[in-house]
FINU-214634 format. One record per residue: x, y, z of N, C-alpha, C, O in turn; residue number from 0. Coordinates in steps of 0.001 Angstrom, whole numbers, padded with zeros to 6 digits. Layout:
+---------+---------+---------+---------+---------+---------+---------+---------+---------+---------+---------+---------+-----+
!     n.x !     n.y !     n.z !    ca.x !    ca.y !    ca.z !     c.x !     c.y !     c.z !     o.x !     o.y !     o.z !   k !
+---------+---------+---------+---------+---------+---------+---------+---------+---------+---------+---------+---------+-----+
!       X !       Y !       Z !       X !       Y !       Z !       X !       Y !       Z !       X !       Y !       Z ! NUM !
...
+---------+---------+---------+---------+---------+---------+---------+---------+---------+---------+---------+---------+-----+
***
This chain:
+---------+---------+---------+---------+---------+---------+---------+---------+---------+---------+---------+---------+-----+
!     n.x !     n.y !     n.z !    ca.x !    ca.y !    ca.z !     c.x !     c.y !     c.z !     o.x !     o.y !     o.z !   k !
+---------+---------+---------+---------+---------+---------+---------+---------+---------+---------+---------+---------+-----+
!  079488 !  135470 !  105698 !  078595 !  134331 !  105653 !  079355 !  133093 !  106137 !  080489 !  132898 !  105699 !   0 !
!  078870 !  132342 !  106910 !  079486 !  131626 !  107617 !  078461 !  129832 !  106764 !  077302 !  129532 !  106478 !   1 !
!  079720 !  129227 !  106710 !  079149 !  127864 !  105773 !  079376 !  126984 !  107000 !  079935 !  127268 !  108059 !   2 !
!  078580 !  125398 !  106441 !  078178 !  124571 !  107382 !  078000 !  123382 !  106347 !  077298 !  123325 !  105336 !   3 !
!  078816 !  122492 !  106890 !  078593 !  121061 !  105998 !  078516 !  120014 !  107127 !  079293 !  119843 !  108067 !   4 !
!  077279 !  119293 !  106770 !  076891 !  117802 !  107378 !  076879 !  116882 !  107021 !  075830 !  116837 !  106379 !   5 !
!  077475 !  115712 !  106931 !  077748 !  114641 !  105921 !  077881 !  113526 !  107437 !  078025 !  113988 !  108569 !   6 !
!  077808 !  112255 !  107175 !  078132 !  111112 !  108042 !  079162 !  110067 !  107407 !  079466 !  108970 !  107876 !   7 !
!  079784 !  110858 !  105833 !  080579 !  109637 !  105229 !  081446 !  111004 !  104556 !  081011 !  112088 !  104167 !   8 !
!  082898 !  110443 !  104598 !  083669 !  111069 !  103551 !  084659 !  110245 !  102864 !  085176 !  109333 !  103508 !   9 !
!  085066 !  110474 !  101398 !  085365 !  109288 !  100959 !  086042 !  110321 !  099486 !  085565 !  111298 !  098909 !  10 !
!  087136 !  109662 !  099312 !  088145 !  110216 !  097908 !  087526 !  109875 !  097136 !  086637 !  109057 !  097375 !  11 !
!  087835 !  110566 !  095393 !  086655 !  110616 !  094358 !  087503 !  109578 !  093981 !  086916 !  108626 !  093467 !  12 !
!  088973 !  109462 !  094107 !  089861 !  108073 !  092920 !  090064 !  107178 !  094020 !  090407 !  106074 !  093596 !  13 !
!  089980 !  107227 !  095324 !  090424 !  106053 !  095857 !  089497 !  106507 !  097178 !  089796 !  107396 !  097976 !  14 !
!  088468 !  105790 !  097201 !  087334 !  105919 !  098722 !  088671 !  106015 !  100120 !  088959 !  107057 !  100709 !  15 !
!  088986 !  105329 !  100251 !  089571 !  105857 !  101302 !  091001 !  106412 !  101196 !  091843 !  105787 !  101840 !  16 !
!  091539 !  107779 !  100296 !  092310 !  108482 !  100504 !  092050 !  110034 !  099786 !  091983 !  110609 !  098699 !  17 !
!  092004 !  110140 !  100543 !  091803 !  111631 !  100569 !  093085 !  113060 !  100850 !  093663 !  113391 !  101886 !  18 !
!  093157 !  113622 !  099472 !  094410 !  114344 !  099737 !  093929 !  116074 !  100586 !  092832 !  116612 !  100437 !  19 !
!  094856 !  116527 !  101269 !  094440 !  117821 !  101742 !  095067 !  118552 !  101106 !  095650 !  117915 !  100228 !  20 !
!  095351 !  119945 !  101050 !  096456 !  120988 !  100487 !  097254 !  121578 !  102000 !  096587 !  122400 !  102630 !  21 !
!  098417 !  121252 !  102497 !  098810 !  121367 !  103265 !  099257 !  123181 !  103710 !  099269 !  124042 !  102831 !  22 !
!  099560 !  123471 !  105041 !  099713 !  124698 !  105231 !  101218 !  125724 !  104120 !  102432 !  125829 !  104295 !  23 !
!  100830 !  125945 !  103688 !  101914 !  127470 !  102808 !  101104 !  127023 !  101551 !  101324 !  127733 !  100570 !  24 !
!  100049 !  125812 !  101324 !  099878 !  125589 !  099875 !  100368 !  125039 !  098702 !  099998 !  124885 !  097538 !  25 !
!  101285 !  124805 !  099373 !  102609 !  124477 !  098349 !  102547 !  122868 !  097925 !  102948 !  122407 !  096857 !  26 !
!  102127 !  122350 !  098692 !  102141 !  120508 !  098866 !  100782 !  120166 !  099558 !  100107 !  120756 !  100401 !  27 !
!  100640 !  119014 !  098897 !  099473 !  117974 !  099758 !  099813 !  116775 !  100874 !  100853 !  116123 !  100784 !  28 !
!  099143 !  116621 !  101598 !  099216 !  115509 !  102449 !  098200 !  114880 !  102336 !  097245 !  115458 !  101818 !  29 !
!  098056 !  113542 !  102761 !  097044 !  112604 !  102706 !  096174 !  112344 !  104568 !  096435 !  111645 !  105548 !  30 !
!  095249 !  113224 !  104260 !  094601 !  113022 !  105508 !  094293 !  111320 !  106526 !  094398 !  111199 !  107746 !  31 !
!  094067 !  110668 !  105926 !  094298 !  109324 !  106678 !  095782 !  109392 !  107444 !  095813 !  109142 !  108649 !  32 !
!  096740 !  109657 !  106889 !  098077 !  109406 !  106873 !  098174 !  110064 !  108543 !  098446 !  109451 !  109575 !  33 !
!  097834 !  111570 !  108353 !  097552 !  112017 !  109259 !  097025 !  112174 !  110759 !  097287 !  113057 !  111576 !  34 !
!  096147 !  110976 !  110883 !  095340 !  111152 !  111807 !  095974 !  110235 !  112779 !  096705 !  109290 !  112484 !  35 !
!  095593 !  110638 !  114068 !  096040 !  109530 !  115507 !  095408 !  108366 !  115309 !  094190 !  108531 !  115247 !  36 !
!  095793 !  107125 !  115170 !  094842 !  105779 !  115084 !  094595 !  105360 !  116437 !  093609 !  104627 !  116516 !  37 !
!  095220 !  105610 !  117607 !  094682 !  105367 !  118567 !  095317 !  106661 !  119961 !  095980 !  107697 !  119987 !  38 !
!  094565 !  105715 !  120987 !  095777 !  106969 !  121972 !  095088 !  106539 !  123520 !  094059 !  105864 !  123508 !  39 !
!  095405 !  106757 !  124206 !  095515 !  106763 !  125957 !  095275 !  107820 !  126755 !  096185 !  108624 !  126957 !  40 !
!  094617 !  107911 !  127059 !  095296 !  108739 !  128981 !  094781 !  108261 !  130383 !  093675 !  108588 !  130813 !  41 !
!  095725 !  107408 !  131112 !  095369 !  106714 !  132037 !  096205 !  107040 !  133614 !  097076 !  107908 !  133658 !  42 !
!  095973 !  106560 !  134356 !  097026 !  106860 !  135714 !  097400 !  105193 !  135587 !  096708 !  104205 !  135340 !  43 !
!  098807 !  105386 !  135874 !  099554 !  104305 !  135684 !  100097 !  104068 !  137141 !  101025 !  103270 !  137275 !  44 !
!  099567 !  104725 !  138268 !  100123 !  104226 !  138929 !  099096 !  103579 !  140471 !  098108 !  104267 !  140724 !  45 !
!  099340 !  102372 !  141382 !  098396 !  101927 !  142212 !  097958 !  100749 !  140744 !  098556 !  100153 !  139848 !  46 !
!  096367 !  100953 !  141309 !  096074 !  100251 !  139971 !  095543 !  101015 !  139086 !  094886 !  102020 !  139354 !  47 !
!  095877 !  100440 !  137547 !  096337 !  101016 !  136437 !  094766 !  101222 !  135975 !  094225 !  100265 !  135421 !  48 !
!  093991 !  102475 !  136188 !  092825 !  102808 !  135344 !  092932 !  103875 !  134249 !  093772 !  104773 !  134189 !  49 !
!  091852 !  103597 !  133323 !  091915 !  104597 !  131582 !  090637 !  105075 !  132223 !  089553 !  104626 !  132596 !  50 !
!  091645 !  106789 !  132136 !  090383 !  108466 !  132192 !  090254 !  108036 !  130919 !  089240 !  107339 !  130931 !  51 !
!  090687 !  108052 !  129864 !  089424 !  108256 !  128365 !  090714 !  107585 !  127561 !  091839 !  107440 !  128038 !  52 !
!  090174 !  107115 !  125894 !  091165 !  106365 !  125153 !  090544 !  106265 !  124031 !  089313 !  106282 !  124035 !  53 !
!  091143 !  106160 !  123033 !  090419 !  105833 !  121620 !  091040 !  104270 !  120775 !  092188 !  103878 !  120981 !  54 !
!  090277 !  103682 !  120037 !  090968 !  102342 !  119470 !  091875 !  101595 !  120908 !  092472 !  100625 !  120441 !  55 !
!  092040 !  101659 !  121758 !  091904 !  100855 !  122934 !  091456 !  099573 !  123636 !  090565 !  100041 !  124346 !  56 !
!  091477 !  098653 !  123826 !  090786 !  097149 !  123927 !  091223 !  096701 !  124956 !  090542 !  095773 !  125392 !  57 !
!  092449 !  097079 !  125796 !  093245 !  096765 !  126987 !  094308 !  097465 !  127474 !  095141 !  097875 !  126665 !  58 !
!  094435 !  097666 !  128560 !  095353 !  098201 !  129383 !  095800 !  097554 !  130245 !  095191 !  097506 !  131314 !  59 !
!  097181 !  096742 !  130045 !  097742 !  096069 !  131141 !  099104 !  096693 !  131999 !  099975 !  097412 !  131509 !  60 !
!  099038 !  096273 !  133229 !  099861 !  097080 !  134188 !  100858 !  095624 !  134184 !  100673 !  094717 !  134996 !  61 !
!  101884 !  095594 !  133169 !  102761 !  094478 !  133871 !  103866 !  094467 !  134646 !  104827 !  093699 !  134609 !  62 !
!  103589 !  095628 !  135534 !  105026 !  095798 !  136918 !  104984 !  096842 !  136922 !  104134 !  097544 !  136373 !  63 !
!  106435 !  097369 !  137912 !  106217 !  098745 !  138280 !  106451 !  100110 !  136651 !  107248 !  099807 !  135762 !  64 !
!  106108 !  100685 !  136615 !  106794 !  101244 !  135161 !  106615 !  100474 !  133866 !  107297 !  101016 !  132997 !  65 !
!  105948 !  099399 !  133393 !  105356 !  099078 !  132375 !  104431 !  098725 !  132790 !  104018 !  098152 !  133798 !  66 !
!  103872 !  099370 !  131342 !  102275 !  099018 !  130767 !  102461 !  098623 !  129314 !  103194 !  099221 !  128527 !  67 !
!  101503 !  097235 !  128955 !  100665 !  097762 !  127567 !  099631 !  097994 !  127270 !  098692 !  098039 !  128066 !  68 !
!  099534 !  098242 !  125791 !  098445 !  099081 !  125329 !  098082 !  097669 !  124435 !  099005 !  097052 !  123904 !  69 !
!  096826 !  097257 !  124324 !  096603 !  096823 !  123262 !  094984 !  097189 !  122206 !  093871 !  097507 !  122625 !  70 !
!  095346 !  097031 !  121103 !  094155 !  098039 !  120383 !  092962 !  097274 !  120057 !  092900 !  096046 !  120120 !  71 !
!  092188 !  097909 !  119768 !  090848 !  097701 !  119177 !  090709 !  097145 !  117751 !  089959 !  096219 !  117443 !  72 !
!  091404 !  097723 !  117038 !  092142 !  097832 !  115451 !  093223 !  097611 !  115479 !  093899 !  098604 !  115751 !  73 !
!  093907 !  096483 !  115275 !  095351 !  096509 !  114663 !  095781 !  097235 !  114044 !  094976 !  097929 !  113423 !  74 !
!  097256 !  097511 !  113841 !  097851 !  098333 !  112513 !  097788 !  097120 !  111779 !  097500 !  096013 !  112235 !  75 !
!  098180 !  097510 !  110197 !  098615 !  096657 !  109432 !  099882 !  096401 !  109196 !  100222 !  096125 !  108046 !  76 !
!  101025 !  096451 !  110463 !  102104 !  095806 !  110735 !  102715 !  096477 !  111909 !  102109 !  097336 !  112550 !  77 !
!  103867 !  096098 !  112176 !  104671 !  096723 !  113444 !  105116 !  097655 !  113252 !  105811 !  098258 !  114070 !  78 !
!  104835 !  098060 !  112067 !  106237 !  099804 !  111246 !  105260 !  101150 !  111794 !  104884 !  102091 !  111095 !  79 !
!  105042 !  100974 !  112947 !  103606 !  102692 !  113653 !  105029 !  103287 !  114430 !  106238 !  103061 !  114381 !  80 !
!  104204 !  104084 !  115088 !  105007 !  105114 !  115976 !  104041 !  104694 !  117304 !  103091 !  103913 !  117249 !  81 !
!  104431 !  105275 !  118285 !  104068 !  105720 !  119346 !  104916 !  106049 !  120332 !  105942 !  105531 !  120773 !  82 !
!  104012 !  107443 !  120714 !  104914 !  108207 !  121891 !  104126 !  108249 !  123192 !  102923 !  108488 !  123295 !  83 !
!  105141 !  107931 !  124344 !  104595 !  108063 !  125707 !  105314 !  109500 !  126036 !  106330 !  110059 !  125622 !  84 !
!  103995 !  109915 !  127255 !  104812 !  111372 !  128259 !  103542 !  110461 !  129263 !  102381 !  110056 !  129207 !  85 !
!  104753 !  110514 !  130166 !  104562 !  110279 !  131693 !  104585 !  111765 !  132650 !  105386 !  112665 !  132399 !  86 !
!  103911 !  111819 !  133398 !  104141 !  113196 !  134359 !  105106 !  113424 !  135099 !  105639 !  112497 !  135709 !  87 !
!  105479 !  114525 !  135193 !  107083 !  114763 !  135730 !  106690 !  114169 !  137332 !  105644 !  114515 !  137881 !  88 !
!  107697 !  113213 !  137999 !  107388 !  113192 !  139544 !  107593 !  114553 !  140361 !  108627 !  115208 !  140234 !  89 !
!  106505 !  114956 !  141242 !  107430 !  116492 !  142193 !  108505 !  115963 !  143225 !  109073 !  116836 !  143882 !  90 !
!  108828 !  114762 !  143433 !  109989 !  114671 !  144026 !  111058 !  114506 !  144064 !  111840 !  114109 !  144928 !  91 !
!  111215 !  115165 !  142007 !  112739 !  115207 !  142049 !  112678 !  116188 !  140848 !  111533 !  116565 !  140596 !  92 !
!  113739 !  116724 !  139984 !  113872 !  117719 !  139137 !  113679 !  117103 !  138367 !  112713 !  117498 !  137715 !  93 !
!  114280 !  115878 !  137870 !  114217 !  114972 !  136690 !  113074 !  114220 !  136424 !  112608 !  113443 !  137258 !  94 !
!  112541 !  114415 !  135203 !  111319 !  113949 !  134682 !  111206 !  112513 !  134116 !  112253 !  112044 !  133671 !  95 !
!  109921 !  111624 !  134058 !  110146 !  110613 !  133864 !  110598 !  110490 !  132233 !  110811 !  111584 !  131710 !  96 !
!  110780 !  109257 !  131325 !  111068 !  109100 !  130074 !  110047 !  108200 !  129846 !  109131 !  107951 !  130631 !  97 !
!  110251 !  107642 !  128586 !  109349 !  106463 !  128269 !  110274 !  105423 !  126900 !  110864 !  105822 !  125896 !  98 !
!  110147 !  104589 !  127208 !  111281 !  103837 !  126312 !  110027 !  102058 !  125721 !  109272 !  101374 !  126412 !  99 !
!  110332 !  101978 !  124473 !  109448 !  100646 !  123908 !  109996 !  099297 !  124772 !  111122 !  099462 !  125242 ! 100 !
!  109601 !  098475 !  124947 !  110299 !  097641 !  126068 !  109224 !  096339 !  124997 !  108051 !  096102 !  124707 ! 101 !
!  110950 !  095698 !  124688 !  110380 !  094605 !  124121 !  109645 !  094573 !  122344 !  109743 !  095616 !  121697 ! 102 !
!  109087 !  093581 !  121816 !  109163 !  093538 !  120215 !  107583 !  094029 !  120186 !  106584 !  093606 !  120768 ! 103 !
!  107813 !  095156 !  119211 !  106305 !  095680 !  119219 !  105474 !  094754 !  117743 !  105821 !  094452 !  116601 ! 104 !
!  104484 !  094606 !  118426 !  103330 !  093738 !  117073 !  102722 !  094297 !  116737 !  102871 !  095386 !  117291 ! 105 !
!  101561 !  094334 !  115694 !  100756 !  094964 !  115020 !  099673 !  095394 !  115990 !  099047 !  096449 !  115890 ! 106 !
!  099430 !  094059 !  117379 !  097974 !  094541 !  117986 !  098463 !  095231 !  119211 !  097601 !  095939 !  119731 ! 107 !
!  099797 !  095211 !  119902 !  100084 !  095877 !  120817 !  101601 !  096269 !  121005 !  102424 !  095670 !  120313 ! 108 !
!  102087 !  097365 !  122015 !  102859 !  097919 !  122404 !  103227 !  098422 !  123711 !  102801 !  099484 !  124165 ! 109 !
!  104041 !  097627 !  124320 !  104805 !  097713 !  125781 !  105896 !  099288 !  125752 !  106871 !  099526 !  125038 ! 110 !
!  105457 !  099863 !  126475 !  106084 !  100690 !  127121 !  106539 !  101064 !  128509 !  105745 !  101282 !  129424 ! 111 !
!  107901 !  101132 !  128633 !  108513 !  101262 !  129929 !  108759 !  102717 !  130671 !  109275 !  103420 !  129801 ! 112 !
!  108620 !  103512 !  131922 !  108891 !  104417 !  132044 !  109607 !  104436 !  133256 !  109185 !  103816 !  134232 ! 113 !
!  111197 !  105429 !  133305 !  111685 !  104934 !  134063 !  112453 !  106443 !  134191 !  112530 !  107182 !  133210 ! 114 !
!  113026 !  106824 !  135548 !  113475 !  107695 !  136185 !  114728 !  108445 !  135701 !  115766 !  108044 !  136226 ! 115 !
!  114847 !  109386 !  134868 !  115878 !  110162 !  133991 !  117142 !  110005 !  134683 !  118129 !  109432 !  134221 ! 116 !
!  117033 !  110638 !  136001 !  117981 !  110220 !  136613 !  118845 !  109056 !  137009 !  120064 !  108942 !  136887 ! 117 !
!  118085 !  108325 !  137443 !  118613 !  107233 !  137609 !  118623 !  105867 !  137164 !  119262 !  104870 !  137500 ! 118 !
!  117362 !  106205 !  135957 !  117025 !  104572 !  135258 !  116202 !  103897 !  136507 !  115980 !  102837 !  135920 ! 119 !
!  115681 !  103742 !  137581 !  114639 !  102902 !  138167 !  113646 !  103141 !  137440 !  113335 !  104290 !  137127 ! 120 !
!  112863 !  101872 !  136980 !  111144 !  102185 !  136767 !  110198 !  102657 !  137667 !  110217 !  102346 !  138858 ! 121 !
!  109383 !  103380 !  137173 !  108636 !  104291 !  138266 !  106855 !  104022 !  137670 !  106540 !  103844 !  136493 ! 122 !
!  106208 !  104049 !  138478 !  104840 !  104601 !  137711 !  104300 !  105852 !  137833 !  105104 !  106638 !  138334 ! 123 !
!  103663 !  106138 !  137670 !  103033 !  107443 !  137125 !  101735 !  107516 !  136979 !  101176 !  106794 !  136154 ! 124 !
!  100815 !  108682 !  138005 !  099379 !  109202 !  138215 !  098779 !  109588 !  136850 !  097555 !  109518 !  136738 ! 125 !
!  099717 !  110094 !  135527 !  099335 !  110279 !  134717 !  099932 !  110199 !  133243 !  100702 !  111139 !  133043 ! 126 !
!  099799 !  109370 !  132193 !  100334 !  108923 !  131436 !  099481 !  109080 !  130190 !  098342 !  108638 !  130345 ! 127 !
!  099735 !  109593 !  129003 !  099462 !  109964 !  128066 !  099818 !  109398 !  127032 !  100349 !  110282 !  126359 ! 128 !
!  099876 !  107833 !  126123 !  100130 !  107971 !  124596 !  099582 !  107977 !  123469 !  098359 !  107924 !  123601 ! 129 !
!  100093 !  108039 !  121817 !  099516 !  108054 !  120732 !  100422 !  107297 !  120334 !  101558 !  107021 !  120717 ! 130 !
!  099273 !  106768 !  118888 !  100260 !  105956 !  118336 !  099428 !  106604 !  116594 !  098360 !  107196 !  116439 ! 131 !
!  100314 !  106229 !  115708 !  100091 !  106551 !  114761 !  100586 !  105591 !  113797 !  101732 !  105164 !  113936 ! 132 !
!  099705 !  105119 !  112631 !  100472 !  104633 !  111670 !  099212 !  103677 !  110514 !  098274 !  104408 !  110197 ! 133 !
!  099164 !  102852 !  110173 !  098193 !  102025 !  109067 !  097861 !  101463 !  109881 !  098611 !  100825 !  110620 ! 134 !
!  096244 !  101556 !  110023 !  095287 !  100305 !  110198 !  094957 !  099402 !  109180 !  094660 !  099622 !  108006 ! 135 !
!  095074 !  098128 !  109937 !  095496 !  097011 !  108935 !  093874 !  096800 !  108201 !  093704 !  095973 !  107305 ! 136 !
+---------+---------+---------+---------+---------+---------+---------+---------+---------+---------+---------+---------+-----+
***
């Protein structure tokens, strides 16, 4: 028998917005908010800088060759998030691009630089991918 739940709201019985899960082996819980991507990207970064699709997103700026920022829809509720860039490997060399934070990250946005493994030049990139994770403020 196969079950089916429809709801448009979910919400913790002691605290509306936290909700614990039972994590994989069972053994421990995690807190599903905690969990989730708060925002994210995937754009071609290179020519001019357009977003294929994005979530919590509000701007995409191209400021030179190899940086972009991101700025969100939703703030975090401080600078203490994560976010990771993957840039697409170039085919004209073995070495793949990196992605490095460039500059003081704030609650509403985050500069990222991507630049040539090999050699450290900034490069752009047809396809660029990040997430960021952490408290919405």
């Amino acid at each position: 028998m196969t079950s089916k739940l429809i709801l448009d709201n979910l919400a913790g019985r002691t605290t509306a917005g936290s909700i614990s899960v039972v994590a994989e082996g069972n053994g421990t819980t995690t807190n599903l908010q905690q969990g989730l991507c708060k925002s994210w990207i995937n754009f071609d970064g290179s020519g001019t800088v357009s977003t294929n699709d994005s979530f919590n997103i509000s701007t995409l700026t191209d400021n030179a060759v190899g940086e972009n920022t991101t700025t969100y829809t939703n703030s975090f509720g401080s600078a203490n998030y994560t976010g990771t860039g993957l840039p697409k490997r170039e085919t004209s060399t073995a070495y793949p691009n990196m992605a490095n934070i460039d500059g003081t990250v704030t609650a509403s946005a985050m500069k990222i630089i991507y630049t040539k493994f090999d050699n450290g030049a900034r490069t752009d990139s047809d396809l660029i991918t990040q997430t960021f994770h952490g408290d919405l403020a």
